[in-house]
N, C-alpha and C positions, 0 to 999 in steps of 0.2 A: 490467630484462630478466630473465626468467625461463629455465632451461633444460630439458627433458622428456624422455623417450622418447619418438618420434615414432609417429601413430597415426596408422590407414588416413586418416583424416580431414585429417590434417598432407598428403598425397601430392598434391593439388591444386595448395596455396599450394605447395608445394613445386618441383611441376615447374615452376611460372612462375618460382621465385628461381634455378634449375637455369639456365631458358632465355635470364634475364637474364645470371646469372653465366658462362653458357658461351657465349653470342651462339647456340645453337640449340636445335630441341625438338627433346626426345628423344618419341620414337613408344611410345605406350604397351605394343607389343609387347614391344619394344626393353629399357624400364624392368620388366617383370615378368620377363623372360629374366635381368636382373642382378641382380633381387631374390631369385630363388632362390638365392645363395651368398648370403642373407644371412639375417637372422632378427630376431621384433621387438623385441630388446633391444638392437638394434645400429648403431640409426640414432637420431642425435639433431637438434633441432628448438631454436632462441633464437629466443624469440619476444617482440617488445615489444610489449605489451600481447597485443590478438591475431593481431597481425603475426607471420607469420614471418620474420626477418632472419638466419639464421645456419644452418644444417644440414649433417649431415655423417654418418657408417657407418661401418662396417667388412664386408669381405667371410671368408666362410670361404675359403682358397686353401689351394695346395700348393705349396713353392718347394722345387727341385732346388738344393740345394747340392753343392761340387766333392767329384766322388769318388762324386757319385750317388745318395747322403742325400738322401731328402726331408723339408723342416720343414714342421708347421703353422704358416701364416702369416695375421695378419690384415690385409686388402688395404683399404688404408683410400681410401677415394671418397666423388664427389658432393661435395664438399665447397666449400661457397660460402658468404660474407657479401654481406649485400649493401649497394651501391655508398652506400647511406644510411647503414650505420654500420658505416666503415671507423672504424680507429684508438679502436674501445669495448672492448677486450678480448673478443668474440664468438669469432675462431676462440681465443685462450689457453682460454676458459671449458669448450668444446665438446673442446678436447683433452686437458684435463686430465681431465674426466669419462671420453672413450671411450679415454684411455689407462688407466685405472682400470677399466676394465673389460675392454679386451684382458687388462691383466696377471693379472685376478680371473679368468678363462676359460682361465688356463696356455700363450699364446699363446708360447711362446721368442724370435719374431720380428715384428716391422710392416713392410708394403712400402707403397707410394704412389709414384704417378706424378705430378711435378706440373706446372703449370701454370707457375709462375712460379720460377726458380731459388735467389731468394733468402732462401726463407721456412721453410725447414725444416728447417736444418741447428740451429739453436737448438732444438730438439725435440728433437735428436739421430738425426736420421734426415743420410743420406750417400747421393751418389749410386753406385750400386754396378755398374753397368752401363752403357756407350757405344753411343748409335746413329751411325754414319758416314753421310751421305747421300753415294753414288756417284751421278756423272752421267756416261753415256756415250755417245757420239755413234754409234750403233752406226750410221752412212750409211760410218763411214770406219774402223771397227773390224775388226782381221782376227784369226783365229784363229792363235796360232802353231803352225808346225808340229811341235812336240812336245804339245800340249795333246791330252787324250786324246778319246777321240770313240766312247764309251761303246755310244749309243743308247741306243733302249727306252723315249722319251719319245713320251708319243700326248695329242692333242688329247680334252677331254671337257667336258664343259657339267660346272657347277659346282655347278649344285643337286641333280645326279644322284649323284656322287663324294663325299659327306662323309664314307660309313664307311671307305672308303678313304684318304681327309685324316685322319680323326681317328686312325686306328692310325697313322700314317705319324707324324703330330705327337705321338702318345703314346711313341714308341720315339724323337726326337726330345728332348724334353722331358727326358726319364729321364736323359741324358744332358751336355745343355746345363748351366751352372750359369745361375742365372737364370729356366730355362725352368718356368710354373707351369701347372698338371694345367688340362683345360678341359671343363669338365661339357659334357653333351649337350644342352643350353638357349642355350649361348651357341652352341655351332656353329649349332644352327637360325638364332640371331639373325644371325649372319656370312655363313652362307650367303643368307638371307631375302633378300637384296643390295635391301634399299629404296632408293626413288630418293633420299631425302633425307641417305642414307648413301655419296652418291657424288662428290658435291663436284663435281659437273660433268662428270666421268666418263661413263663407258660402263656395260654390267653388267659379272659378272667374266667376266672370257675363263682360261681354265684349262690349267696342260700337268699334267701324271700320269708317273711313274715307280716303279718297285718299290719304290724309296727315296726319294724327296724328292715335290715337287709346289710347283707357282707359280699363287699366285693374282695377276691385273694389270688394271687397265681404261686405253685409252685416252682421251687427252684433248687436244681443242683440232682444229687445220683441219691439211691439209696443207703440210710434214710432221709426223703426229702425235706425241705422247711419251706414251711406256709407262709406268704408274707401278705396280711392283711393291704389291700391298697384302703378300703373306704370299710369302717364300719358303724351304721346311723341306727340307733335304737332309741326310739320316742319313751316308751315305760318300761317298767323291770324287766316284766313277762317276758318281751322280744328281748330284752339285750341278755337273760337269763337263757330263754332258749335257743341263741344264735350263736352262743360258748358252749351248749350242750353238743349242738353238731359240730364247730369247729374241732373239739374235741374228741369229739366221733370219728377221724378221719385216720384210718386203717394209714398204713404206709407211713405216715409221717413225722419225721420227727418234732424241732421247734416250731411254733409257734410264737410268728413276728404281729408286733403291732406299735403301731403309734397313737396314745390313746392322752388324756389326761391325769394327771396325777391322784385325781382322785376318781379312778375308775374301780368300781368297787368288783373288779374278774378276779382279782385275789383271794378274796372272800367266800368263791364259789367253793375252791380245793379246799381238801381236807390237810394239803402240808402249802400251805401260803408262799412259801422259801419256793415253789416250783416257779413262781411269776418273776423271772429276776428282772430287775432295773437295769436294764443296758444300754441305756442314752436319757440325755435330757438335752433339749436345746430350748430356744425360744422357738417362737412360729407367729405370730403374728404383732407387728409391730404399730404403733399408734401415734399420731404428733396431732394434741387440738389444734383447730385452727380458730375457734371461736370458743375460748374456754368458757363462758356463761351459759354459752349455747349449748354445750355439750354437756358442763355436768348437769345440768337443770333435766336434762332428755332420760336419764337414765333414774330407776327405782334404785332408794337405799333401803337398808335394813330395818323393819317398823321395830324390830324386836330390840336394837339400840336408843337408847338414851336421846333428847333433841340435841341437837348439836348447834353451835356457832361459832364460825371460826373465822378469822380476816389471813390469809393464806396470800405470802407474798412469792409468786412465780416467777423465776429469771429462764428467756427465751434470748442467748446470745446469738441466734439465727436472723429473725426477723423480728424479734420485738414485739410480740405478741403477748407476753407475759405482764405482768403488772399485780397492783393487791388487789384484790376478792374476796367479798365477802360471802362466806358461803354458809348457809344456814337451811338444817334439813330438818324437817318435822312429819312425824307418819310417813316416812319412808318416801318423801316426796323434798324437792330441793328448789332453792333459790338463790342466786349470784349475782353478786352487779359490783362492778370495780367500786372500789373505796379508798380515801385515804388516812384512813384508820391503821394505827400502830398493828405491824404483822406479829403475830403467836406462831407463824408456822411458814419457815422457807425452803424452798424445793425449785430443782428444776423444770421444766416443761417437761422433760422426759422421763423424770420419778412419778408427776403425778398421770403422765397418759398411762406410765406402767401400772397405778394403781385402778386406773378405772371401770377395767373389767373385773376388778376380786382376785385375778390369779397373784398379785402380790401383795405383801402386807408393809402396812405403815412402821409398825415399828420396826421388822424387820431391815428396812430402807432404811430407819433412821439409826439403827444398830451400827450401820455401813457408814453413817455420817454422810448417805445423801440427804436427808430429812432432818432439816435442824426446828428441833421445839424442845422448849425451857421444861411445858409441861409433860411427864411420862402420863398423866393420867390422859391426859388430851389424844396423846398418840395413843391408846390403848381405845379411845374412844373413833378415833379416825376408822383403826382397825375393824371395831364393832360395824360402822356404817358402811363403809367401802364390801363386804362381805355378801357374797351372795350365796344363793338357794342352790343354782347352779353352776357346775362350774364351767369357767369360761374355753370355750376349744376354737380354734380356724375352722372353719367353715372348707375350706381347702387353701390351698398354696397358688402361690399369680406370681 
């Protein structure tokens, strides 16, 4: 097996090992919209003999870290073997190489979203971000009467409204930890609302507010279920009055969303029990590539104690781990390798999990991925690593 840069020629064999490895085709539209965050040094090709069996990229992004820093980040996609040769070393070969090249490019960070949970933490990538799937019966959901009742949400077709969506998600994004910048190629592609992009679905039906906006298609006979695709709400007001109309929707029964764990929709009802939990996965995945670089980029908590810790990182991938010393004061940080005796070891991919706030330190070490002598220390890690906001994807790649 050989491995290459992959050439316009590769993009054929390509979309069929895509269509095999993801059970659908992607619409050619669809695939040149994602290819503009990308370039031709960035997508690789294992091909046996003149087979392709293995391919994979990386995207140019922009990841919001806590405190509002944005990193460049390489969004790694498309990434398939296929079903003929699993278990040959194809994906190790293919990421060893495009991890050699994010890192030759000064990338400080990797994100991926993946497919299967248990394949990438050995790379050293973490999950860094929580999707909660809310289900709620809105036939029997009431509004309590302290819940605020804003207004200012109006009905608009969806292919009309994107420059409107896109500021709303850009001031949105800036904000979120997690949330990544979205060029004007993919909105056409999200708006373009193809049918084979709908999963049974309806098109999008759309609400609009000064601050937020819900993109949602119905699905199924009566009573229908609303499945939120996108919902971005900058202050209370709009994400209070974009559940008042969700709510409002005559005909329908549940109400789907994928939101974060600490989305405070629960709160609005007057019986809480109507919001049930019916999924959690990860969603957005992390691997530093320049650990000094990256934690130093991100705001910690002023409201915690100063902290100093020498934090010894093991990176069986590439080797990038090493001790650090990390010392945060007024919510602001500094790191620089050390060979000072480590109080705290972890792998590359417990502490990328930690770095947006969506997991906690002790919790990790509960699990025994997070070894430190002191509880006080790890309760302290917890205080710092904590953010104001909580961290969400920005979307899915």
């Amino acid at each position: 097996m050989t491995l290459r840069t992959a050439t316009d020629g590769d993009w054929a064999a390509m979309a069929v090992l895509g269509a095999v490895g993801f059970g659908e085709d992607w619409d050619a539209e669809s695939m040149a919209a994602w290819r503009t965050l990308s370039a031709p040094d960035r997508s690789l090709v294992v091909c046996d003999g003149d087979t392709v069996v293995g391919m994979s990229g990386y995207l140019d992004m922009e990841l919001t870290v806590p405190g509002g820093a944005v990193l460049p980040a390489a969004g790694i996609s498309y990434v398939v073997v296929a079903p003929t040769h699993r278990r040959c070393g194809v994906l190790r070969m293919m990421y060893d190489e495009l991890h050699r090249r994010i890192a030759d490019s000064g990338y400080p960070i990797a994100a991926l979203t993946a497919s299967e949970g248990g394949i990438y933490a050995r790379f050293g990538y973490g999950p860094a971000t929580i999707d909660q799937q809310l289900t709620i019966d809105r036939r029997f959901a009431q509004l309590h009467p302290d819940a605020p009742d804003p207004g200012g949400v109006r009905l608009v077709k969806a292919a009309d409204s994107g420059a409107e969506f896109a500021a709303i998600y850009q001031r949105w994004r800036r904000r979120v930890p997690g949330g990544l910048a979205r060029p004007q190629a993919l909105w056409d592609d999200l708006l373009a609302d193809r049918e084979n992009t709908r999963e049974g679905g309806t098109e999008w039906f759309a609400m609009l507010h000064a601050d937020g906006y819900v993109l949602y298609r119905a699905h199924g006979e009566h009573p229908k279920t609303v499945r939120v695709g996108e919902f971005r709400a900058v202050t209370p007001a709009a994400h209070a009055a974009l559940w008042r109309a969700l709510l409002g929707l005559d005909l329908m029964g549940n109400l789907v969303i994928e939101t974060s764990p600490d989305d405070p929709m629960p709160y609005l009802l007057t019986d809480t029990r109507l919001a049930t939990t019916t999924g959690r996965t990860d969603a957005l995945w992390l691997r530093m590539m320049n650990i000094p670089a990256v934690l130093k980029a991100r705001r910690y908590s002023s409201e915690s104690a100063e902290l100093a810790v020498v934090m010894a990182v093991h990176d069986g991938f590439r080797g990038d781990g090493g001790r650090f010393a990390l010392t945060i004061s007024e919510g602001v940080a500094d790191c620089v390798p050390t060979q000072a005796e480590a109080e705290v070891e972890l792998g590359l991919d417990v502490l990328s999990s930690l770095y947006l706030g969506a997991h906690r330190a002790s919790a990790l070490a509960a699990a025994g991925r997070l070894r430190c002598r002191d509880d006080a220390l790890v309760r302290r890690l917890d205080a710092a690593f904590v953010t104001d906001v909580g961290a969400q994807i920005g979307y899915h790649f």
